[in-house]
VOGU-3710 file (C-alpha; in Angstrom, 3 decimals, decimal comma):
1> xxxxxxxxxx> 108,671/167,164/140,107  106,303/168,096/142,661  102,388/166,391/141,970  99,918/165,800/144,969  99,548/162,893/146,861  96,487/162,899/147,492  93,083/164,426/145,673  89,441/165,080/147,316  87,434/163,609/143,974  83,652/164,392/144,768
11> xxxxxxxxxx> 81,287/164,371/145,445  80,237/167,716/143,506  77,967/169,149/146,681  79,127/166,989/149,107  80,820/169,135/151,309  83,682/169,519/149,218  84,008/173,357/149,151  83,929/173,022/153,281  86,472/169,868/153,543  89,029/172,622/150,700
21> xxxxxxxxxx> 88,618/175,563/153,651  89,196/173,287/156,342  92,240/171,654/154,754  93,680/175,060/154,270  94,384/175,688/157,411  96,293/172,775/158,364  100,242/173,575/158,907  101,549/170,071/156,926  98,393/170,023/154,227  99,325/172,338/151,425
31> xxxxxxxxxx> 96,325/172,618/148,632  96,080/174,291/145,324  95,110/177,750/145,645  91,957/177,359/143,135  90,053/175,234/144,438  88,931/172,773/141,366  91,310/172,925/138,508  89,931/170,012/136,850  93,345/168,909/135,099  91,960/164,929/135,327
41> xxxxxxxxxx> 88,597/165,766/133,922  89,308/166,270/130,150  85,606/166,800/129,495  86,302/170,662/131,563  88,201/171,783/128,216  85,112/171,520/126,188  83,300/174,209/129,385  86,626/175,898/129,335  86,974/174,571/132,622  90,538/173,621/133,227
51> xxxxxxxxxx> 93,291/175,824/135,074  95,163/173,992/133,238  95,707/171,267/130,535  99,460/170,208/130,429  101,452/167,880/133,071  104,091/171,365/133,635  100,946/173,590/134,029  99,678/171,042/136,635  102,740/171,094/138,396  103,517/174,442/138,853
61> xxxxxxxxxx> 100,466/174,527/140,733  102,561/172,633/143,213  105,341/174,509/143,446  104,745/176,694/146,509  104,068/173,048/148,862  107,469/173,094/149,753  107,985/170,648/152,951  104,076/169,745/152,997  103,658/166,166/154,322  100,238/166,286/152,457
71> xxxxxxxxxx> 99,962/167,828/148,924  96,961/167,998/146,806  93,295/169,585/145,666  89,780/169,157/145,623  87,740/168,753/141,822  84,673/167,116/142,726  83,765/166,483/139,258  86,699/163,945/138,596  83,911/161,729/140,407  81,643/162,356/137,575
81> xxxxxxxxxx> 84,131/162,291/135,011  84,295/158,747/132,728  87,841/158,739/132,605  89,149/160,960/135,196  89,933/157,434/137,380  92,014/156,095/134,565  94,195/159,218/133,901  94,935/159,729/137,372  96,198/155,985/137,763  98,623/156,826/134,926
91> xxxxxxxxxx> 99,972/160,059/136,577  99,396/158,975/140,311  99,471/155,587/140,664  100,136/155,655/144,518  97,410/159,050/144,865  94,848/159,154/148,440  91,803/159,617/146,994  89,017/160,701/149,341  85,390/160,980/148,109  82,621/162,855/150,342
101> xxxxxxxxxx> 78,908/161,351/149,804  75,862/162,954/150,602  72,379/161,236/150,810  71,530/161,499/146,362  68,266/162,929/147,054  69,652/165,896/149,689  72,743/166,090/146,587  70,009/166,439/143,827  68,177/169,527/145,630  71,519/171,094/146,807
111> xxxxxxxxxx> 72,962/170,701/143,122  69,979/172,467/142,005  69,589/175,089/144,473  73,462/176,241/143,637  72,888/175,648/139,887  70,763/178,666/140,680  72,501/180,993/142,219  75,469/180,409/139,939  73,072/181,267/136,306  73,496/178,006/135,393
121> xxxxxxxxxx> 69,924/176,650/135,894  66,527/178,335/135,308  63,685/175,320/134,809  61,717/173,911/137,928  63,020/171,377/140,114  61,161/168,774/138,522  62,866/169,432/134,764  66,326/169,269/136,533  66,161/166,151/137,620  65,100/164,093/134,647
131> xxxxxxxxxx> 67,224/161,222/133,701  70,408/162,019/131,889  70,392/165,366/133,431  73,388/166,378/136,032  70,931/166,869/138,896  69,978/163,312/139,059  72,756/161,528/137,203  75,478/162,574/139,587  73,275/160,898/142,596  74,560/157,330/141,338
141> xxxxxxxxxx> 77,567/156,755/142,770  77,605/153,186/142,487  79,221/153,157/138,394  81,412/156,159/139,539  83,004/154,808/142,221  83,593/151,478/140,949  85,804/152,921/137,941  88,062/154,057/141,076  87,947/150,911/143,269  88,621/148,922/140,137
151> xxxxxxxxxx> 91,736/151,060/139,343  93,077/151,803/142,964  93,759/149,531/146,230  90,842/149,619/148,661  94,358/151,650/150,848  94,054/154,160/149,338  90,076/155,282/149,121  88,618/157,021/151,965  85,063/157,619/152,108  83,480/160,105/153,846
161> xxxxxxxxxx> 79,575/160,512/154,532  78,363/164,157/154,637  75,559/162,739/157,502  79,043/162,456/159,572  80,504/165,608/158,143  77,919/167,788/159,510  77,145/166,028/162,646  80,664/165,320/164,017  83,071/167,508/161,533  85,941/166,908/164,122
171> xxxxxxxxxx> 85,959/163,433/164,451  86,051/163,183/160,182  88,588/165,444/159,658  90,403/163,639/162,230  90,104/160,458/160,657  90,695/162,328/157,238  93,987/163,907/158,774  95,341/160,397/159,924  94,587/158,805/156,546  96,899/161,438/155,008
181> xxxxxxxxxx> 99,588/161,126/157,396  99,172/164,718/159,002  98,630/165,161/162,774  94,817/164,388/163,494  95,470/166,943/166,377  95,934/170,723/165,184  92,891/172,139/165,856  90,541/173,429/162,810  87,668/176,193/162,604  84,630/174,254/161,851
191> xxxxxxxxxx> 82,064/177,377/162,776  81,861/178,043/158,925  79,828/176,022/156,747  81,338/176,838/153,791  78,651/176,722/150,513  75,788/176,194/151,928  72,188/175,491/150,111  70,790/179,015/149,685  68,565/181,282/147,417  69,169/184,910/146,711
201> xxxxxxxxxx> 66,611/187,072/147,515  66,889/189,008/144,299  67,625/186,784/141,026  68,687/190,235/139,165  71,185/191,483/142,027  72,393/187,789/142,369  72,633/188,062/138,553  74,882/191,067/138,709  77,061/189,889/141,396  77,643/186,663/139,780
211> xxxxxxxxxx> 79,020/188,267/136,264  80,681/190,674/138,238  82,791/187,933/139,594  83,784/185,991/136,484  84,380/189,231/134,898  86,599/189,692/137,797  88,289/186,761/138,635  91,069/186,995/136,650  92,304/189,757/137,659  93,068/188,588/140,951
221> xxxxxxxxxx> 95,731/187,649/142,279  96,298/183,756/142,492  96,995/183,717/146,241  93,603/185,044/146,948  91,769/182,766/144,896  90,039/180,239/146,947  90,053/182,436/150,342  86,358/182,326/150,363  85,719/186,242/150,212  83,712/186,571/146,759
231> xxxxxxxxxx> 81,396/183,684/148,937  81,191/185,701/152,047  79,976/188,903/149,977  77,351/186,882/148,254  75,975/185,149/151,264  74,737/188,790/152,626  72,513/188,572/149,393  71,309/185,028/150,695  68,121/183,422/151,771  68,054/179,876/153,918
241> xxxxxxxxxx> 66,810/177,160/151,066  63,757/175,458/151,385  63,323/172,404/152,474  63,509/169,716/149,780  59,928/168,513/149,388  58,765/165,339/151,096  56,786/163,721/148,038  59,925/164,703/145,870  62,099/163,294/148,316  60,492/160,194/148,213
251> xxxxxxxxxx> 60,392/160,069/144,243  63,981/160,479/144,032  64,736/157,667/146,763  62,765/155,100/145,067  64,869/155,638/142,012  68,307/155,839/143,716  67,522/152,766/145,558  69,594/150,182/143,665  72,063/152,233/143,155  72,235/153,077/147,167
261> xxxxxxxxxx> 72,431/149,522/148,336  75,074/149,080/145,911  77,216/151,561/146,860  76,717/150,214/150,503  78,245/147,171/149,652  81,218/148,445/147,753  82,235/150,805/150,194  81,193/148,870/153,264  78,917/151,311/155,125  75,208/151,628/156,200
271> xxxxxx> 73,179/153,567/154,132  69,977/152,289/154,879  68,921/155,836/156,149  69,638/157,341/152,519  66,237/154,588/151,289  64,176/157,352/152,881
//
């Protein structure tokens, strides 16, 4: 039986769909082609959301790794998920988990900018980040990542910070490549930011494109799933996001604030620069 030893777990907008392109092109990592196939998170089969739902389905998904040293995917909503920890300490007890976290406020506006472009958002900012909706939930980490560190030895979490990402991509992946037990030395093309915050410049073409592609998608072959060319078509029909606003900004810090210095202490890192 071949299952992954290791799973990228969130966070949704933290850099994930960059960390999945990156990881591809490493000789001993082998990934799932789809990137997100959201067998942990149970809640995906109510959004029709799963590639798959049995323990066989999952692991045929693994059946090309061959001789990988590393073997795994990246479903940034098993962060989210309220018992995606629990399941996968049933079917991978001894799993690498690595979670990616991005200052909540920065998350917030970059969730909401690719709800967007993806249909699945319309209202102002300020609607989309009330409490109990995804925008602003998903920016406390603090519950989420506790129902993993209570589950799984400290050993096996890696944290990442998407501050570090972007400002020194080489010296994380490096540090992500040793913690999987893959040389830290092949060399990786980090020119691409892969998913970055953008608007379209025309909601109706972006509209088009966008059912085009679901319409589409399965119809293509597995292999090129994941290869990043339905992204590189729509990012011609791109505009650079604005800014997130300061007074907004500051809103949403005040209310992540507990949350931030909690997380700070359970993972052991400064995050003092996320209080503003």
């Amino acid at each position: 039986m071949t299952l992954p030893n290791f799973l990228v777990i969130g966070a949704a907008k933290g850099g994930t769909t960059s960390l999945h392109h990156y990881l591809r092109q490493h000789p001993e990592v082998y990934l799932t082609p789809v990137k997100e196939t959201n067998f942990f998170w149970s809640e995906a089969r109510e959004e029709g959301r799963q590639t798959v739902q049995t323990l066989a389905g999952y692991e045929r998904l693994f059946a090309d790794a061959r001789a990988a040293k590393a073997i795994g995917e990246v479903s940034p909503r098993y962060l989210n998920s309220a018992g995606a920890a629990e399941r996968i300490r049933q079917t991978l007890p001894d799993v690498r988990l690595v979670v990616s976290l991005r200052h909540p406020a920065e998350r917030a506006w970059s969730d909401y900018l690719g709800r967007l472009r993806i249909l699945r958002e319309s209202r102002p900012f300020d609607e989309a980040v009330q409490p109990g909706e995804p925008c602003l939930e998903w920016g406390f980490y603090f519950p989420r990542l506790q129902r993993y560190f209570d589950r799984f030895p400290r050993g096996q979490i890696h944290v990442i910070l998407h501050d570090d990402l972007t400002r020194d991509t080489d010296a994380v992946l490096r540090g992500f490549f040793t913690f999987l037990g893959v040389d830290a030395r092949v060399p990786i093309d980090t020119s691409t930011r892969h998913n970055a915050a953008a608007l379209p410049h025309s909601r109706w073409l972006n509209a088009v494109l966008w059912n085009s592609i679901l319409v589409a998608e399965h119809a293509v072959p597995r292999r090129w799933r994941g290869s990043g060319i339905a992204a590189a078509v729509l990012e011609k029909t791109y505009r650079r996001a604005p800014k997130l606003p300061a007074g907004v900004r500051a809103r949403l810090c005040a209310l992540y604030r507990d949350d931030i210095l909690a997380t700070s202490e359970l993972i052991g890192r400064d995050l003092t620069r996320w209080l503003t």
